[in-house]
N, C-alpha and C positions, 0 to 999 in steps of 0.2 A: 663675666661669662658664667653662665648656670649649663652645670653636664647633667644631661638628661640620661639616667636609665633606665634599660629593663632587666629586670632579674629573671635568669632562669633558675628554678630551683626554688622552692617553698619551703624546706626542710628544716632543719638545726641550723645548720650555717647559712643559708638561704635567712633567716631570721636575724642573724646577728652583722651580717652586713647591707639587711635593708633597714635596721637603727642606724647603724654606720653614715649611709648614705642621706637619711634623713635628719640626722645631727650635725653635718657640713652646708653652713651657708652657701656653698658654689656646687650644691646638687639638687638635684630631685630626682626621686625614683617616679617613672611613671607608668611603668606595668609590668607583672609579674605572669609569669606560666608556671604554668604546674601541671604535670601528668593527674596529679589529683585537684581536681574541679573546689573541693573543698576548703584545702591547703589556701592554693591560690588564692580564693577570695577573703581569706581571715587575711592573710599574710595583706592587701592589695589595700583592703578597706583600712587596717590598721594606719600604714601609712599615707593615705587616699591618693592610691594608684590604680591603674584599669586593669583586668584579665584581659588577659591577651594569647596568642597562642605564639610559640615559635614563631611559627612561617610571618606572623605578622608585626614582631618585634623587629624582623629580618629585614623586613619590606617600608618598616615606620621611619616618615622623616623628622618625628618628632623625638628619636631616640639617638643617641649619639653613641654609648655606649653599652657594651652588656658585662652582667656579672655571673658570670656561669658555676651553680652551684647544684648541678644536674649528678647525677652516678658516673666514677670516673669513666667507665667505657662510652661515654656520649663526649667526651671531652675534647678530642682531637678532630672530630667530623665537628662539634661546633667550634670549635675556634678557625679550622678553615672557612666555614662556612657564615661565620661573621667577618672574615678579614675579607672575602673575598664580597661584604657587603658595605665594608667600609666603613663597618665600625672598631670601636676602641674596646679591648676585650683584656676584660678580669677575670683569670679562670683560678678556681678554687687547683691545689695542687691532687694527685701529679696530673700533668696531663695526659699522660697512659701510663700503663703498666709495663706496656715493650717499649724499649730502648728505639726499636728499628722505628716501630711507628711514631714514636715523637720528633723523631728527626724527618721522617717523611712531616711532618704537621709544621713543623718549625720552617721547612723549606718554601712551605705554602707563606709563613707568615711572614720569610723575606721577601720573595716575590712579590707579594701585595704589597708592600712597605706597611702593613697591620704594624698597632700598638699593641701591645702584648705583655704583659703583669702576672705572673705566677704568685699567688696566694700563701707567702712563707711570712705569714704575720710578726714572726716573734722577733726579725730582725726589728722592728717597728716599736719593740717593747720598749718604755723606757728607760727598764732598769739593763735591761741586756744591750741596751743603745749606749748608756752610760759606761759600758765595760769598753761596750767599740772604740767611744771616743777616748777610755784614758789607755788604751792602746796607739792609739793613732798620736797621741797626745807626748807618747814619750816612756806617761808614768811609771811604767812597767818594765820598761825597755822591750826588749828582742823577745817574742813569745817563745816559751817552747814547751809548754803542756798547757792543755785545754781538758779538761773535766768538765761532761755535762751530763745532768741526773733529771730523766724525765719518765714519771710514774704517773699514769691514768690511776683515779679511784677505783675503777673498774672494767672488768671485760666488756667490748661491745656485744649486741645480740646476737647469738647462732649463726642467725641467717647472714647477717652483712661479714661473717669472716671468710666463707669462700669468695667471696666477689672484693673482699678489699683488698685482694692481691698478697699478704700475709703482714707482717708485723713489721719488716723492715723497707715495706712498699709505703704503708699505710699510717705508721705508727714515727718508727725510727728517722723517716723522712725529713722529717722539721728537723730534727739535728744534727743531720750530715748536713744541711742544709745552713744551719748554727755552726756546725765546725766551720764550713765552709767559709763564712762571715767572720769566725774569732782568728783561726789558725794563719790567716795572711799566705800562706802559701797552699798550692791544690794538693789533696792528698794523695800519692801513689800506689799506696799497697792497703790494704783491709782484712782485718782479722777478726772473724765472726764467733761465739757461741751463743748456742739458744738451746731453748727446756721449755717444756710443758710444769711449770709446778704451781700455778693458780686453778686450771680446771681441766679434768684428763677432756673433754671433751673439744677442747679446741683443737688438741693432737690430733682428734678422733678426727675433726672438720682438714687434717691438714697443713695446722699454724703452729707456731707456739706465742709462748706469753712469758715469757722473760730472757733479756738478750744482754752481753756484752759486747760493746764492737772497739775495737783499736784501729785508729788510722794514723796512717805516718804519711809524712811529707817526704821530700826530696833530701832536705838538709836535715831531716831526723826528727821534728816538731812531731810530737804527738797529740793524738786525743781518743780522752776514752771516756764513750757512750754507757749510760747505765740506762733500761727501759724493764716497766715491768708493768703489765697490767692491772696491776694490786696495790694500790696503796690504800692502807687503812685508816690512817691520818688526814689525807685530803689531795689532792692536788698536787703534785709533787715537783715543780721543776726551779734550778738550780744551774749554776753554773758559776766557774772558778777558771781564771786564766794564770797562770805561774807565767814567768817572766824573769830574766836577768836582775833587773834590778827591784823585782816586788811582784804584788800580787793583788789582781781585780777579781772581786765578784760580784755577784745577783743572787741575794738568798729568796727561799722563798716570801710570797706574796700572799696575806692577808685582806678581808673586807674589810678590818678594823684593825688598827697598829698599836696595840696597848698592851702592856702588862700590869698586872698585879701582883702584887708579893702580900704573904699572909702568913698563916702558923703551919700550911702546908707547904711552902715553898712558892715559887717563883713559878707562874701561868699568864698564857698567851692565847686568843683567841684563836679558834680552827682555820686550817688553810681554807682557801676557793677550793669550790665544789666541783670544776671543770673549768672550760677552756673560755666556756661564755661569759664568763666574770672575771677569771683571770684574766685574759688579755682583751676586754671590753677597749680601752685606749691603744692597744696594739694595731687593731680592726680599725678604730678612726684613724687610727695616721696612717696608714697604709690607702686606707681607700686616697687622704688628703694626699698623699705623695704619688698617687695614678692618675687623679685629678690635676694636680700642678705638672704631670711627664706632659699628662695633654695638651695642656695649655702654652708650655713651653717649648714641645717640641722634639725635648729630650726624649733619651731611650729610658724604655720604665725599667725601674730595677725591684727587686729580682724580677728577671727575665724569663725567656723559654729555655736559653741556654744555663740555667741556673737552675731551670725544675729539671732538664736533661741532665746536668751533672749531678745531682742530688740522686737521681735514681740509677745512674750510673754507678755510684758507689752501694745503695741499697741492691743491687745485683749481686754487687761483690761479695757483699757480706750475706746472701741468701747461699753464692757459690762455694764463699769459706766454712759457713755450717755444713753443708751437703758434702762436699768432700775434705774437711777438715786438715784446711791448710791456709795459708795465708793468698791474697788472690792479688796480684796486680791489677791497676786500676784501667791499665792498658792492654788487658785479657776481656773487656765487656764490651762489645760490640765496635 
């Protein structure tokens, strides 16, 4: 069985999962949209797929699924509006910014019995996969602290920080979403600080650019979030899981694994420059693993109920900054 898609979305990420798609012998991409006419047809011809528009990806019996990598406010109007066309739907995260409207969109995609795939790649990594399993595994025993260290090279542009819903919508997301995945049990309570101290202008815009968050579980497991939109070494993400009887991690990840020792000491080539090379095999196994939910029948994981709890806790920690206190998890909608 070969899964036919359409891509909406031409963008950054719109780019890096129609390699994705086109590197899985049980796919094919076979038409892109794009609000930009231009986009579209670099992105379409690269992989020799058609331009197409929405309504007619919607309407194609040649398409089986869509991978939705549009602006998150189109998110929930099209994933209903694919489920209720009876396709198989990959939406890049979150799938809204409101808590209330993802659960309205989610209800939509029980009722249609929609397949449904929320875009939290890094579960998918192999080296944060290897942590999964020597947890599940024993090695570690009983988790009880998670430390995750996740550093953009850089701020995104002006324009897209009012519309990304802020830093713990946009940014912070993937890790509550990692804790989520390491900690074994859901987190209860959330403890937020955040600062402006990479560039006063994104205060200006509303956000900030550097966060700590604490989450605690029920029986006391913690994890604590480090995010900053400044790293001036490269790419920055990391993770460490403490455990009763040991300890698993994921150091960061290079294009090249080598060192040199000389008369200056001991050197290591630069991290990845961003997300698109870092988690390049993140991206294919995630797509491989929505492709096999298909095929199987199974429920895809992570799910809508998994981009819903993810941004259920990113509230938390936007409400624990704002009134500076810690937020139960059973305080957000």
């Amino acid at each position: 069985m070969t899964v036919r898609f359409g891509l909406l979305g031409a963008g950054r990420i719109g780019k890096v999962h129609a390699g994705a798609v086109s590197l899985n012998p049980a796919a094919r991409l076979i038409a892109v949209a794009d609000a930009f006419e231009e986009a579209a047809s670099r992105l379409a011809a690269a992989h020799g797929a058609s331009i197409r528009t929405i309504e007619q990806i919607e309407a194609a019996d040649d398409i089986d699924a869509v991978i939705i990598c549009t602006p998150t406010d189109t998110h929930a109007d099209l994933i209903e509006r694919f489920a209720g066309a009876g396709k198989a739907i990959f939406c890049e995260k979150p799938i809204d910014l409101d808590v209330e409207r993802v659960k309205a969109c989610l209800s939509v995609v029980r009722e249609t019995k929609a397949t449904l795939m929320v875009g939290f790649n890094r579960r998918f990594d192999p080296h944060f996969a290897a942590v999964r399993k020597a947890i599940d595994d024993g090695s570690i025993g009983e988790v009880e602290m998670v430390t995750i260290t996740s550093r953009d090279p850089g701020a995104p542009p002006y324009d897209y920080i009012p519309r990304s819903g802020g830093i713990f919508r946009d940014m912070t997301i993937h890790d509550f979403d990692m804790a989520r995945f390491l900690l074994g049990e859901e987190p209860v309570s959330v403890s937020a600080h955040a600062a402006v101290l990479v560039d006063k202008k994104i205060g200006e815009l509303g956000d900030h650019d550097s966060a700590t968050v604490i989450l605690e579980t029920t029986s006391g497991r913690q994890c604590v979030i480090s995010n900053s939109r400044r790293a001036t070494y490269g790419y920055d993400q990391r993770i460490e899981v403490h455990g009763s009887k040991g300890m698993a991690a994921a150091e960061n990840q290079r294009p090249v694994s080598i060192e040199i020792a000389d008369g200056r000491g001991y050197t290591r080539p630069p991290l990845h420059d961003f997300f698109m090379t870092r988690y390049t095999q993140a991206y294919a196994n995630e797509i491989a693993a929505f492709i096999e939910a298909m095929g199987s029948g199974a429920t895809a994981s992570p799910g809508g109920d998994d981009g819903l709890a993810a941004l259920v806790l990113a509230e938390a920690a936007l409400r624990s900054v704002r009134e500076g206190r810690r937020v139960g998890v059973d305080e957000i909608g």
